[in-house]
C-alpha positions, -999 to +999 in steps of 0.1 A: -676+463-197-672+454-160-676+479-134-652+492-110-675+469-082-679+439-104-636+436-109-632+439-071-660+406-066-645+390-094-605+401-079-624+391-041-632+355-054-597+344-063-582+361-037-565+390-052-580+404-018-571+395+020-593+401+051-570+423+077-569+445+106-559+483+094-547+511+119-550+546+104-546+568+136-519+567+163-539+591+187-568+563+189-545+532+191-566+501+192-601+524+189-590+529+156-586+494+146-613+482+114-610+450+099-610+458+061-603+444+023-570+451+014-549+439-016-531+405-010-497+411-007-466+398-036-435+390-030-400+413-031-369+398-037-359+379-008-394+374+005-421+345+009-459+349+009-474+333+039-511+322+042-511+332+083-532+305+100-524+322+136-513+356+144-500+368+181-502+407+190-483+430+214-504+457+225-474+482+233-462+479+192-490+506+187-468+531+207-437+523+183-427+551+159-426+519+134-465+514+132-466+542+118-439+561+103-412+545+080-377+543+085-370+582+072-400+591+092-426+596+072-464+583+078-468+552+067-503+546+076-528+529+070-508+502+082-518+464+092-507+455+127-493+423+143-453+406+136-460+370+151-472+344+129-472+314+121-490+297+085-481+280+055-457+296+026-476+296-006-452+321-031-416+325-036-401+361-044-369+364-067-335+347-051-355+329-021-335+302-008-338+278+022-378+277+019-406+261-002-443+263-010-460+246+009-438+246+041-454+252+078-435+279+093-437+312+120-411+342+126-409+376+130-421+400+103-402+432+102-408+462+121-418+489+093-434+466+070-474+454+071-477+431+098-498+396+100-532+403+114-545+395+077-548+366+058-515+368+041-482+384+049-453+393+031-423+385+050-383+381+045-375+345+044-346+348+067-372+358+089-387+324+097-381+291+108-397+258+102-426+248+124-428+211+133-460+195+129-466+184+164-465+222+173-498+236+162-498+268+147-513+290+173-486+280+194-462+285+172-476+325+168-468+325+202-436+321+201-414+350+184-413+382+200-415+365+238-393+336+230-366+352+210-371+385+233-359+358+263-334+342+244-315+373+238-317+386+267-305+361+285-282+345+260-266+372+241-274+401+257-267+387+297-243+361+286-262+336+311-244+309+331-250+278+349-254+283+386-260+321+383-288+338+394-318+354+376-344+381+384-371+377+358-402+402+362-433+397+350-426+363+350-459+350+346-467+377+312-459+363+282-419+371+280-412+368+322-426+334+319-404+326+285-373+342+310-379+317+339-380+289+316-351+293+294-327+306+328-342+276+342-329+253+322-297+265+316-290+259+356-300+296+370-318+302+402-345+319+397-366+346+414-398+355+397-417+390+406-449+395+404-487+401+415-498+380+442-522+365+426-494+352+399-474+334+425-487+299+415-484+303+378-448+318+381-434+289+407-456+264+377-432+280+355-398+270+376-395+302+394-374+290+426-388+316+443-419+344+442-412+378+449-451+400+452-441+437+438-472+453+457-466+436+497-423+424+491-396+445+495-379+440+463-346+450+483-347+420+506-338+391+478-303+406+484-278+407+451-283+387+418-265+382+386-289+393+359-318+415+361-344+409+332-364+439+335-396+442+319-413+469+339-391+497+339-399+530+358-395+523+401-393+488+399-362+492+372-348+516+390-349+494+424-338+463+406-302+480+396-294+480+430-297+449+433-268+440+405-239+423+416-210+437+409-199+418+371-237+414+366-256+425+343-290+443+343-313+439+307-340+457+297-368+458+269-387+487+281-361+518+265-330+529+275-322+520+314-327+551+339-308+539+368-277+516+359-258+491+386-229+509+405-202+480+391-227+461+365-238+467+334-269+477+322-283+470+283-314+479+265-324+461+235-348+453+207-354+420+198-342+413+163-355+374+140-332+352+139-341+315+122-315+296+144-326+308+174-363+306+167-355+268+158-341+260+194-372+278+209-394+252+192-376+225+199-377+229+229-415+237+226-421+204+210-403+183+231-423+195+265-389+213+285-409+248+275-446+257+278-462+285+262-481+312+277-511+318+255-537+338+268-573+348+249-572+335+217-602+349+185-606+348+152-598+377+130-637+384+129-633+388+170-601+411+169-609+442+174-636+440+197-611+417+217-582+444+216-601+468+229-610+451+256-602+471+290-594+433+304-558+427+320-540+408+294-527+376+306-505+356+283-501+359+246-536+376+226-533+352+193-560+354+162-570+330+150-571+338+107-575+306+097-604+285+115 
């Protein structure tokens, strides 16, 4: 008879098991981070396994209710961090249409489900979008939340025009920088915020111009057609001042405290979409967008890296597959 430790080496070897990052308690955040064995996940209806090659991480999602509760509430944990990815689809749930094993892809895995700092995920197929080969796939872990966090905002959410003009804080973080590019492109001026010593990096981005939160006065760029705020707190409240009256100011950081005297003011969460996450690369792959990847490990490096006290600058991607 085999022993309880001999089935999990012999379950270990043909990878009924998966290497991942586990969070079990909110009050500790990223302190509480282990890299464990957990079972490999199987597909529901509607869902894909991925093998994840490359993973990206938002430090704020272990301050969402959705890390750890589900969505009635209830703890969910322990729970596996992470929604970027980007890897290779290797098993087909029930009534999955539009992908195949064996295709390179990345997305967005869902908010209350286990995340992609393991091996494997599983993740809704609508969820994801092809990944071209000439985009690698830690670039293509990049992408998600930031990119598709621009795009609606500006798109959908700020109905963005030629010619108009575009506040974009934080440009040069991993979303701000996403915001200048896109609004860029689609004919905006504009104004990036930052620290000072981001001013090269956000005009390398196509700011037109550089605004330094900590010596500017916000105040003195005069009015502007969309706000993309990514702050919040003073600088949010500041910046809905500074809408024009029809514009429109956008938020990611909860619902807006101060909204423009005759604009609007929205507050959103960024949702997948496939089509949208297919224009992103595109554009990725043929040079008009750059990424902003920051420190890049390997899921052996993770945790120590997380809970690193080091300003973040860029995207934090792991590395699963070396």
């Amino acid at each position: 008879m085999i022993s309880l430790v001999g089935a999990y080496q012999i379950a270990k070897k043909i990878r009924y098991v998966m290497r991942a990052i586990e969070v079990i308690d909110q009050t500790r955040k990223a302190a509480g981070m282990k890299l464990v064995d957990r079972p490999k996940p199987l597909p529901a209806i509607n869902d894909v396994v991925v093998q994840v090659h490359a993973s990206g991480f938002v430090a704020t999602e272990l301050d969402w209710p959705s890390t750890w509760t589900d969505r009635l509430g209830r703890d969910r944990t322990p729970t596996i961090p992470g929604h970027e990815m980007a890897g290779v689809v290797i098993a087909l749930g029930y009534g999955t249409t539009g992908l195949s094993v064996g295709q390179r892809v990345f997305g967005l895995a869902d908010w209350y489900r286990n995340g992609t700092l393991a091996e494997y995920v599983a993740i809704e197929a609508r969820n994801l979008a092809l990944l071209p080969e000439e985009v690698d796939f830690p670039v293509g872990a990049s992408l998600p939340i930031s990119g598709l966090t621009a795009w609606q905002g500006l798109f959908l959410h700020g109905r963005l025009r030629a010619g108009q003009s575009v506040l974009a804080h934080g440009a040069a973080g991993a979303v701000g920088s996403m915001v200048t590019q896109l609004a860029r492109e689609a004919g905006a001026y504009v104004i990036g915020t930052g620290r000072a010593a981001d001013r090269q990096k956000v005009l390398d981005f196509g700011a037109n111009e550089f605004v330094d939160l900590e010596n500017d006065a916000l105040e003195d760029i005069g009015e502007v057609d969309l706000v993309f705020d990514v702050i919040g707190g003073n600088i949010g409240k500041q910046s809905a001042n500074l809408v024009r009256p029809s514009g429109t100011l956008v938020s990611i950081v909860g619902p807006v405290e101060a909204k423009p005297v005759k604009g609007l003011a929205i507050d959103f969460v960024v949702e997948a979409d496939r089509r949208q996450l297919g224009e992103i690369v595109e554009r990725v792959r043929d040079g008009r967008l750059q990424t902003n990847i920051g420190n890049t490990v390997s899921l052996d490096e993770a945790v120590a890296a997380l809970n690193s006290n080091e300003r973040r600058r860029g995207k934090s991607i792991i590395q699963v597959q070396t």
